[in-house]
N, CA, C and O atoms as a GROMACS GRO file, in nm:
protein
  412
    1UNK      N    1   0.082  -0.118   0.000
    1UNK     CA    2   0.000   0.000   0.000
    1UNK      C    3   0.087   0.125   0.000
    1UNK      O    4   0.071   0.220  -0.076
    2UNK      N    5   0.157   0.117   0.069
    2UNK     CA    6   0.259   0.269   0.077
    2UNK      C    7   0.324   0.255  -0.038
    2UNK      O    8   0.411   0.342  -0.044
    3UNK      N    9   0.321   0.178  -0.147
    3UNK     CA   10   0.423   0.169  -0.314
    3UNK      C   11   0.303   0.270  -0.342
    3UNK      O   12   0.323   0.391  -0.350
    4UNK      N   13   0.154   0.202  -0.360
    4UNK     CA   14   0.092   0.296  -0.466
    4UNK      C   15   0.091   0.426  -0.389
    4UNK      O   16   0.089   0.522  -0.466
    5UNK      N   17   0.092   0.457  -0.270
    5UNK     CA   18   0.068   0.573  -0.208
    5UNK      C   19   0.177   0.672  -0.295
    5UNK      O   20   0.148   0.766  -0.369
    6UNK      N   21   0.296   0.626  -0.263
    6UNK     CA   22   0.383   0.651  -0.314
    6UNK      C   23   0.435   0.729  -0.452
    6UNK      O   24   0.496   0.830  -0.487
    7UNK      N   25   0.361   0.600  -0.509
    7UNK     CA   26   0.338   0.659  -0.672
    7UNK      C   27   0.200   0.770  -0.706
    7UNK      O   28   0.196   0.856  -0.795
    8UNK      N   29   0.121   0.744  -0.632
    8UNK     CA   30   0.026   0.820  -0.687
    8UNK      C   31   0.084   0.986  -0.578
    8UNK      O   32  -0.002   1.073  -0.574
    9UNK      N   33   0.167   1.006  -0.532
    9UNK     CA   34   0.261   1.117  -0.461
    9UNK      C   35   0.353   1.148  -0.587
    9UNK      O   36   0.376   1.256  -0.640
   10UNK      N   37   0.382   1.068  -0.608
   10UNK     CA   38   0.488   1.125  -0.712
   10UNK      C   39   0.456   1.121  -0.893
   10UNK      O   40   0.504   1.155  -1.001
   11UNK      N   41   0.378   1.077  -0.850
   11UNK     CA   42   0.322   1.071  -1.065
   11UNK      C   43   0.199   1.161  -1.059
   11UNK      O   44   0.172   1.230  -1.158
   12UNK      N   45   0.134   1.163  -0.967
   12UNK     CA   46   0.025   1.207  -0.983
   12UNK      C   47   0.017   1.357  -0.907
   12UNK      O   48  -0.077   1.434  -0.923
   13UNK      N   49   0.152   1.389  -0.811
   13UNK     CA   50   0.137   1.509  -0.736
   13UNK      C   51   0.088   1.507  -0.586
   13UNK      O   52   0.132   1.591  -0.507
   14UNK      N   53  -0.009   1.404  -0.545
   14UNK     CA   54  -0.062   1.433  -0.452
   14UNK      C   55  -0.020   1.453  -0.304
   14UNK      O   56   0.090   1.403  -0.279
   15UNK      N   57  -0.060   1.493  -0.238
   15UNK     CA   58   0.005   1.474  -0.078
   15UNK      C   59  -0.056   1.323  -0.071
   15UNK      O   60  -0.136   1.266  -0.145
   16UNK      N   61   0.025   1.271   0.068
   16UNK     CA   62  -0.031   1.165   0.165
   16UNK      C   63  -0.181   1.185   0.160
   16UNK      O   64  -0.257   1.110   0.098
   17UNK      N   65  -0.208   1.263   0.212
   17UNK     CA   66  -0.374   1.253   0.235
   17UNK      C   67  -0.452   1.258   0.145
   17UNK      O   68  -0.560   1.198   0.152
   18UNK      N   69  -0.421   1.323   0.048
   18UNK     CA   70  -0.496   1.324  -0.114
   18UNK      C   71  -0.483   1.168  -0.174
   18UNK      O   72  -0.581   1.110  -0.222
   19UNK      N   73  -0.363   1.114  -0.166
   19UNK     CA   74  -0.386   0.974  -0.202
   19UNK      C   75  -0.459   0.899  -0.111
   19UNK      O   76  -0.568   0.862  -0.155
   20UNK      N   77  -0.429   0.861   0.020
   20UNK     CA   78  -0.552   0.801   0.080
   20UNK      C   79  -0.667   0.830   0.054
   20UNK      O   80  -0.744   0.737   0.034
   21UNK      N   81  -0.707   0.942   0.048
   21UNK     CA   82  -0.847   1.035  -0.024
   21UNK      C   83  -0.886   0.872  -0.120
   21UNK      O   84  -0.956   0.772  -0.114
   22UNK      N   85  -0.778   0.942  -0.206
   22UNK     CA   86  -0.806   0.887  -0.338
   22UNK      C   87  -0.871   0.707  -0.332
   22UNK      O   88  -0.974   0.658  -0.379
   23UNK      N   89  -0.794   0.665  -0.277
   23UNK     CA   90  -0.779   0.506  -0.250
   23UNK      C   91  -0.895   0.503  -0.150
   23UNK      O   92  -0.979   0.434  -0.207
   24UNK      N   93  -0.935   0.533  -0.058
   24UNK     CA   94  -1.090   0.524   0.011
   24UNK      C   95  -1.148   0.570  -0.085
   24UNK      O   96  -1.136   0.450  -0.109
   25UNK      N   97  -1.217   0.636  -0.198
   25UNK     CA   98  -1.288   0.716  -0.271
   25UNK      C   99  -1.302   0.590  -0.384
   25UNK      O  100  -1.414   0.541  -0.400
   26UNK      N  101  -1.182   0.536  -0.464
   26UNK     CA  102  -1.195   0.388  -0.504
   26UNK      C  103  -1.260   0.317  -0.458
   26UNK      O  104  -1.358   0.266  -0.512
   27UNK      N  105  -1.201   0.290  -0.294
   27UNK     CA  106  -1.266   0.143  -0.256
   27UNK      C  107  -1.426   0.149  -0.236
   27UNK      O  108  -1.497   0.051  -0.259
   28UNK      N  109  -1.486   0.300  -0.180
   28UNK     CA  110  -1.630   0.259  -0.210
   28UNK      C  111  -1.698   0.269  -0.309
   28UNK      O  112  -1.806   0.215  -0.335
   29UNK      N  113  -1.595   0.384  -0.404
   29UNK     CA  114  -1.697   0.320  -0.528
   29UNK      C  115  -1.729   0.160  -0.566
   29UNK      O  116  -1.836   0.106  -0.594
   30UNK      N  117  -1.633   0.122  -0.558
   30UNK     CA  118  -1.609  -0.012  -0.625
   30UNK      C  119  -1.718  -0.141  -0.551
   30UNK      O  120  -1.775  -0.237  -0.604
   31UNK      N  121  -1.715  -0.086  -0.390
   31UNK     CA  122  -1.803  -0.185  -0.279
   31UNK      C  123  -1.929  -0.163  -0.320
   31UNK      O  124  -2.019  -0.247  -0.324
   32UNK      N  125  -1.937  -0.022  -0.356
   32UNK     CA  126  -2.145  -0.028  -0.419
   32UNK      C  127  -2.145  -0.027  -0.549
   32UNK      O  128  -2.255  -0.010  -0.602
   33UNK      N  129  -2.019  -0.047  -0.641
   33UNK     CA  130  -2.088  -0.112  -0.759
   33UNK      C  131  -2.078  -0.281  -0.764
   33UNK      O  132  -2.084  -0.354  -0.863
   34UNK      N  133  -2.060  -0.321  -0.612
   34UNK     CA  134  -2.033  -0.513  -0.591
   34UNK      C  135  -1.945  -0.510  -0.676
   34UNK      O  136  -1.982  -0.576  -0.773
   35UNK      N  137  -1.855  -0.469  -0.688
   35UNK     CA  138  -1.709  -0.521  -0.768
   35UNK      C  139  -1.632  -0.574  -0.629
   35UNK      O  140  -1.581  -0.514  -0.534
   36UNK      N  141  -1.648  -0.723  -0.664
   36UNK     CA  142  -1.600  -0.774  -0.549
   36UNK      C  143  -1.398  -0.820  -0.552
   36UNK      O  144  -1.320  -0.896  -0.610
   37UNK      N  145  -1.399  -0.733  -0.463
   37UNK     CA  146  -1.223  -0.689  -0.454
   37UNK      C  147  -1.162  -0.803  -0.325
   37UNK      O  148  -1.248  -0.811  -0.237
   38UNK      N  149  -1.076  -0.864  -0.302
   38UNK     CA  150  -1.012  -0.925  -0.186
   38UNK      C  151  -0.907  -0.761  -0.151
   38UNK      O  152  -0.799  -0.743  -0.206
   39UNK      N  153  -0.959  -0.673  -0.067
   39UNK     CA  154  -0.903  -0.561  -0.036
   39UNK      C  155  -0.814  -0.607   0.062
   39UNK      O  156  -0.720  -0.528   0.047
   40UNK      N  157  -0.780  -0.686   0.156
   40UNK     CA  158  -0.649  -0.717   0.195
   40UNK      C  159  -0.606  -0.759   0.144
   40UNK      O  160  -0.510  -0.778   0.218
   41UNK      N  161  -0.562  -0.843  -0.008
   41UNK     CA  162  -0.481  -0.940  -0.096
   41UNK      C  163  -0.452  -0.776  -0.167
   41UNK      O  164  -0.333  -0.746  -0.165
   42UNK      N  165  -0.546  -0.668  -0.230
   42UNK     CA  166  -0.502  -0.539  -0.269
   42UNK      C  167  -0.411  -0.479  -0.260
   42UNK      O  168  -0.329  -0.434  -0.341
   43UNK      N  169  -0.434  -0.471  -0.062
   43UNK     CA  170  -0.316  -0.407  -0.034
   43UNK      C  171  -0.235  -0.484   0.048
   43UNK      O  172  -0.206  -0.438   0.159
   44UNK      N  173  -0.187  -0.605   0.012
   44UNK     CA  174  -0.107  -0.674   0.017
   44UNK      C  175  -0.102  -0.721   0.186
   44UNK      O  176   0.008  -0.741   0.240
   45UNK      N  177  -0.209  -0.734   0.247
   45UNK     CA  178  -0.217  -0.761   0.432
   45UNK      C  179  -0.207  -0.653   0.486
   45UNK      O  180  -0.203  -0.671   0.607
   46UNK      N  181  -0.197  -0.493   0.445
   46UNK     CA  182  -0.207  -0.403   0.520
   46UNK      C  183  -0.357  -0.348   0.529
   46UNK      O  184  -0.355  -0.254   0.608
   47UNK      N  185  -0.490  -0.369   0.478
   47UNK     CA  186  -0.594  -0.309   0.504
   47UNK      C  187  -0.644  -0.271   0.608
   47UNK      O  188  -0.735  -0.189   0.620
   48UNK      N  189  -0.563  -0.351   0.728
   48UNK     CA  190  -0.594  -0.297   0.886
   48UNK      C  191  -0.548  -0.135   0.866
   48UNK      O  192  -0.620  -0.036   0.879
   49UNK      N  193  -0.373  -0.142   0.822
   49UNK     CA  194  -0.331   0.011   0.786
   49UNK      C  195  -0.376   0.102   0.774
   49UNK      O  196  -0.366   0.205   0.842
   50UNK      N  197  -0.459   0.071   0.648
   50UNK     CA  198  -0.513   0.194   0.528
   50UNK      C  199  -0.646   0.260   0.601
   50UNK      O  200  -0.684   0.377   0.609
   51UNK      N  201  -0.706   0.124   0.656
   51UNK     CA  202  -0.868   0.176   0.738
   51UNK      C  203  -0.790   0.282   0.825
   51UNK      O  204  -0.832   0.397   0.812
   52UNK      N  205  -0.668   0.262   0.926
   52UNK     CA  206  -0.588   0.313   1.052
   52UNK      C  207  -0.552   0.439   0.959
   52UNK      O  208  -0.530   0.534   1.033
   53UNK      N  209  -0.543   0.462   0.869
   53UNK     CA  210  -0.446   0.596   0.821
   53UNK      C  211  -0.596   0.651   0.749
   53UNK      O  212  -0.628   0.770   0.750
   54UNK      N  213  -0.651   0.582   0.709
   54UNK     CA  214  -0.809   0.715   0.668
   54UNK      C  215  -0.839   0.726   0.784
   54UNK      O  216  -0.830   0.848   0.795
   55UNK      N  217  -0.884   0.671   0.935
   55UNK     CA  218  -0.959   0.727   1.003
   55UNK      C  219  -0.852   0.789   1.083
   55UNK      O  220  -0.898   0.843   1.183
   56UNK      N  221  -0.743   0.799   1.074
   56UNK     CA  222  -0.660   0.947   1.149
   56UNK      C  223  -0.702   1.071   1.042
   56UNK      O  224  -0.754   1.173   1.086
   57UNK      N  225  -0.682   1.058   0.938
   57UNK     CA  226  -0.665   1.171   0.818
   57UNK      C  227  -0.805   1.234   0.840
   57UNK      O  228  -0.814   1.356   0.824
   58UNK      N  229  -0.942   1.147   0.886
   58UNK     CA  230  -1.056   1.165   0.901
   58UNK      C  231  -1.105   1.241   1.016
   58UNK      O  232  -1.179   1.339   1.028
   59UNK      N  233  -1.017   1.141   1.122
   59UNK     CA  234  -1.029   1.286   1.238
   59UNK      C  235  -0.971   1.393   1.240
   59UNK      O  236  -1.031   1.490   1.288
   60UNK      N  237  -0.811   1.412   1.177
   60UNK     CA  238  -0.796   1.540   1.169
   60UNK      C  239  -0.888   1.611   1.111
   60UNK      O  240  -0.925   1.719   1.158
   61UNK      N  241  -0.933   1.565   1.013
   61UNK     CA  242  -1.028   1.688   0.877
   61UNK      C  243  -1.166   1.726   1.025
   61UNK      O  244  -1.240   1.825   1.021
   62UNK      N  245  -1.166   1.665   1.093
   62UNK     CA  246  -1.278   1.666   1.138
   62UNK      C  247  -1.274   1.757   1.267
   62UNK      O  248  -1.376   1.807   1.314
   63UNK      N  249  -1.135   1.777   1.326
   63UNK     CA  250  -1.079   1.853   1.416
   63UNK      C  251  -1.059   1.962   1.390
   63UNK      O  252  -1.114   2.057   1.446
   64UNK      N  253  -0.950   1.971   1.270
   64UNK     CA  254  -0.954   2.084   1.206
   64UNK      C  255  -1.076   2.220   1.172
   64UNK      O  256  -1.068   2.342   1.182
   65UNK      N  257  -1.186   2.126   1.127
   65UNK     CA  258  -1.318   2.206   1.064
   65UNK      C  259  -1.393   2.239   1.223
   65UNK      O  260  -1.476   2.330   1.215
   66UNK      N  261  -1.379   2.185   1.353
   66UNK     CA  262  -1.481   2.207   1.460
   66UNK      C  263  -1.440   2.356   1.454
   66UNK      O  264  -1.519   2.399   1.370
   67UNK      N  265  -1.387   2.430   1.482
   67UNK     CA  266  -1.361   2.556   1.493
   67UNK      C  267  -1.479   2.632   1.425
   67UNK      O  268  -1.574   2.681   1.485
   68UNK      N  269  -1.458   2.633   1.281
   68UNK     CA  270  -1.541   2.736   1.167
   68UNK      C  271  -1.672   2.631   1.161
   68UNK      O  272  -1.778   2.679   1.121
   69UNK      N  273  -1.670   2.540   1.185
   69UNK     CA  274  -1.816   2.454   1.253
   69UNK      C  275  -1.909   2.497   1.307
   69UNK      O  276  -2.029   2.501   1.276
   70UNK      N  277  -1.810   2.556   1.456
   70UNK     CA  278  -1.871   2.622   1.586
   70UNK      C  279  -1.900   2.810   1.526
   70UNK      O  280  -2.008   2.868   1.531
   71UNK      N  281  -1.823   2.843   1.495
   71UNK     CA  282  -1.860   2.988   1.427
   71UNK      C  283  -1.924   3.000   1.306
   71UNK      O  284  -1.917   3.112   1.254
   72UNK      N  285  -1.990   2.910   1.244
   72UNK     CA  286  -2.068   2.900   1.177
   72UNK      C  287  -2.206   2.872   1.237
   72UNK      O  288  -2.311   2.914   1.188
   73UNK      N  289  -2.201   2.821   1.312
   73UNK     CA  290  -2.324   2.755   1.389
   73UNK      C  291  -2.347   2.882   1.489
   73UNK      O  292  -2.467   2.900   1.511
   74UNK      N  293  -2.266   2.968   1.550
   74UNK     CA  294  -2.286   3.086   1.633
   74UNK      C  295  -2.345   3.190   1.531
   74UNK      O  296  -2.417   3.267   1.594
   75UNK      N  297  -2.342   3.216   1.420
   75UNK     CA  298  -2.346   3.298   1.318
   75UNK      C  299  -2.501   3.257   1.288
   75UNK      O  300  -2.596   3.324   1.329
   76UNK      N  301  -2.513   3.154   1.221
   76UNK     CA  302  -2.668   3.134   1.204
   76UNK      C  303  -2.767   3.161   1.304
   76UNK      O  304  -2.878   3.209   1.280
   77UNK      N  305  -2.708   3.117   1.455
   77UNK     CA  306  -2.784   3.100   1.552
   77UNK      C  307  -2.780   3.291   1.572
   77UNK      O  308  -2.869   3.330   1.647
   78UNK      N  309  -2.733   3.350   1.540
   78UNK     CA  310  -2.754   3.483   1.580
   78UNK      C  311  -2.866   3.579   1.453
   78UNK      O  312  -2.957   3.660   1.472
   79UNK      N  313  -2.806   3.523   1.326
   79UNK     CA  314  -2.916   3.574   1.220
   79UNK      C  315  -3.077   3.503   1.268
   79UNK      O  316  -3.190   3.551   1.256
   80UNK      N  317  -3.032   3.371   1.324
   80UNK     CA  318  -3.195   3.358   1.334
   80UNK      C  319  -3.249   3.416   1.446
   80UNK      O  320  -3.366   3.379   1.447
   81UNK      N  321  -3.226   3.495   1.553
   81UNK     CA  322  -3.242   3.541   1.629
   81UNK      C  323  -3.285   3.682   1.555
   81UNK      O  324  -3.405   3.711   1.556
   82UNK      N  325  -3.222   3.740   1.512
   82UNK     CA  326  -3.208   3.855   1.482
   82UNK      C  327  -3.355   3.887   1.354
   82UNK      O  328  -3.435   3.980   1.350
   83UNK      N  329  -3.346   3.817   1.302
   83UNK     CA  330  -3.487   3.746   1.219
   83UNK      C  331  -3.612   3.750   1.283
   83UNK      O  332  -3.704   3.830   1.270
   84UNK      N  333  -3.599   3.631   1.369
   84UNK     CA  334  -3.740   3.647   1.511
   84UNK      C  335  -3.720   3.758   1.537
   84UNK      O  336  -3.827   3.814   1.513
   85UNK      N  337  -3.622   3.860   1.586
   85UNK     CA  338  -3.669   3.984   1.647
   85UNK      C  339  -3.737   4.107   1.584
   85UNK      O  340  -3.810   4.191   1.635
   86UNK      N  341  -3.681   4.090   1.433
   86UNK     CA  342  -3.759   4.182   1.359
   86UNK      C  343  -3.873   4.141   1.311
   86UNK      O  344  -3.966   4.220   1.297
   87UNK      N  345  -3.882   4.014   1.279
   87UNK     CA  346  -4.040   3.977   1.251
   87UNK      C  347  -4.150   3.960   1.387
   87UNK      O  348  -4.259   3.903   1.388
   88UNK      N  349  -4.087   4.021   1.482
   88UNK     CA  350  -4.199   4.049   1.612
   88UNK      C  351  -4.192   4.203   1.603
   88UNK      O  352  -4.297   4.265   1.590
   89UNK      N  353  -4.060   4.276   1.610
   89UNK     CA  354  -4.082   4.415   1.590
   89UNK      C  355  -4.200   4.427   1.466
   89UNK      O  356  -4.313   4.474   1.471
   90UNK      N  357  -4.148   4.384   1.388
   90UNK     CA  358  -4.281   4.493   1.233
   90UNK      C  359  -4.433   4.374   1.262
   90UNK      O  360  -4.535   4.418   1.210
   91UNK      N  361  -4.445   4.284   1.311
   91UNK     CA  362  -4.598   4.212   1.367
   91UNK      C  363  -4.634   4.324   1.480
   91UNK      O  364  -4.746   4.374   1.494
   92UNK      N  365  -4.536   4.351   1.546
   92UNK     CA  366  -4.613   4.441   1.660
   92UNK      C  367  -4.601   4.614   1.586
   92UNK      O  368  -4.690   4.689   1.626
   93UNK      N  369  -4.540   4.651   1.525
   93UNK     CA  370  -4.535   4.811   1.476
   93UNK      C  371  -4.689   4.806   1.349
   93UNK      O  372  -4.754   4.907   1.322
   94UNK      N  373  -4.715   4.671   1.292
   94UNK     CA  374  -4.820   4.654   1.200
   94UNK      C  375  -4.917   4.646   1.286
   94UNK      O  376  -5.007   4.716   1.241
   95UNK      N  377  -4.955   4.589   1.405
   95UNK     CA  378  -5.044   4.591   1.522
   95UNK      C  379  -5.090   4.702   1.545
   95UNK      O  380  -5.211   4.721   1.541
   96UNK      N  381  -4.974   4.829   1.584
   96UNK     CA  382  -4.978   4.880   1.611
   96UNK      C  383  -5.073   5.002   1.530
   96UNK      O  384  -5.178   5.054   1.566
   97UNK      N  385  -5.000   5.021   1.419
   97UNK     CA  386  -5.052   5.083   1.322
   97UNK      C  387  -5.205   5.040   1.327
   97UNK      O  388  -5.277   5.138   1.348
   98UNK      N  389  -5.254   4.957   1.317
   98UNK     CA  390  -5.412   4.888   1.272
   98UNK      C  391  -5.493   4.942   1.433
   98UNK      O  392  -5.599   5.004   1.425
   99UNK      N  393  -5.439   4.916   1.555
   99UNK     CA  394  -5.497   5.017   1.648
   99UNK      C  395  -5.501   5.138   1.589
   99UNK      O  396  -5.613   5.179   1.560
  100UNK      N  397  -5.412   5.203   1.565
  100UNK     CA  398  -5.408   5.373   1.559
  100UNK      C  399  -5.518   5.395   1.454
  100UNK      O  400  -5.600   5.479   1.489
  101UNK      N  401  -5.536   5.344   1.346
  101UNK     CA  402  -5.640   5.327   1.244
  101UNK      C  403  -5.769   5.316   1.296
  101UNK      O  404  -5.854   5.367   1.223
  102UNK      N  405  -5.810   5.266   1.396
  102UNK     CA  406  -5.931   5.174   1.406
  102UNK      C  407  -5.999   5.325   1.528
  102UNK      O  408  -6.113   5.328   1.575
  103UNK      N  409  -5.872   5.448   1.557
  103UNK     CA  410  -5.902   5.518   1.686
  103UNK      C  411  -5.984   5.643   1.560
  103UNK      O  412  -6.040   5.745   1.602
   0.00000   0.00000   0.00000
């Protein structure tokens, strides 16, 4: 597994993680089109590896993004606030108005 990693690093450009990318992105295409693969004979008895090196690469991506996650999620949560408050301000200033009308 670390040959093709390897090569697809150096022929193809990619970082480490772009090739694992790549090689998980294969293997499920291939599992839901039932193209039935012996994926440890693939990668030659390392598939324990490859699962072990996508799900680090996976939690980083996933560590990385909590940050702009969380300030994204503070951001909405404040437009929708801010939303409810004006659509009670102009329900109650339209209220309002329809009293003053009715005097």
């Amino acid at each position: 597994m670390e040959n093709l990693i390897k090569k697809l690093q150096d022929e193809a450009g990619l970082t480490e993680e772009q090739a694992l990318k790549v090689l998980s992105t294969l293997k499920d295409y291939m599992d839901k089109e039932n193209l039935k693969i012996d994926w440890n004979k693939f990668f030659k008895g390392k598939y324990e590896d490859f699962s072990e090196k996508f799900k680090s690469l996976s939690d980083k991506v996933n560590e990385s993004a909590r940050p702009y996650t969380e300030r994204i999620s503070e951001k909405v949560d404040d437009v929708v606030s801010k939303a409810k408050k004006s659509a009670h301000d102009l329900s109650q200033k339209a209220a309002d108005f329809f009293d003053d009308s009715k005097k």
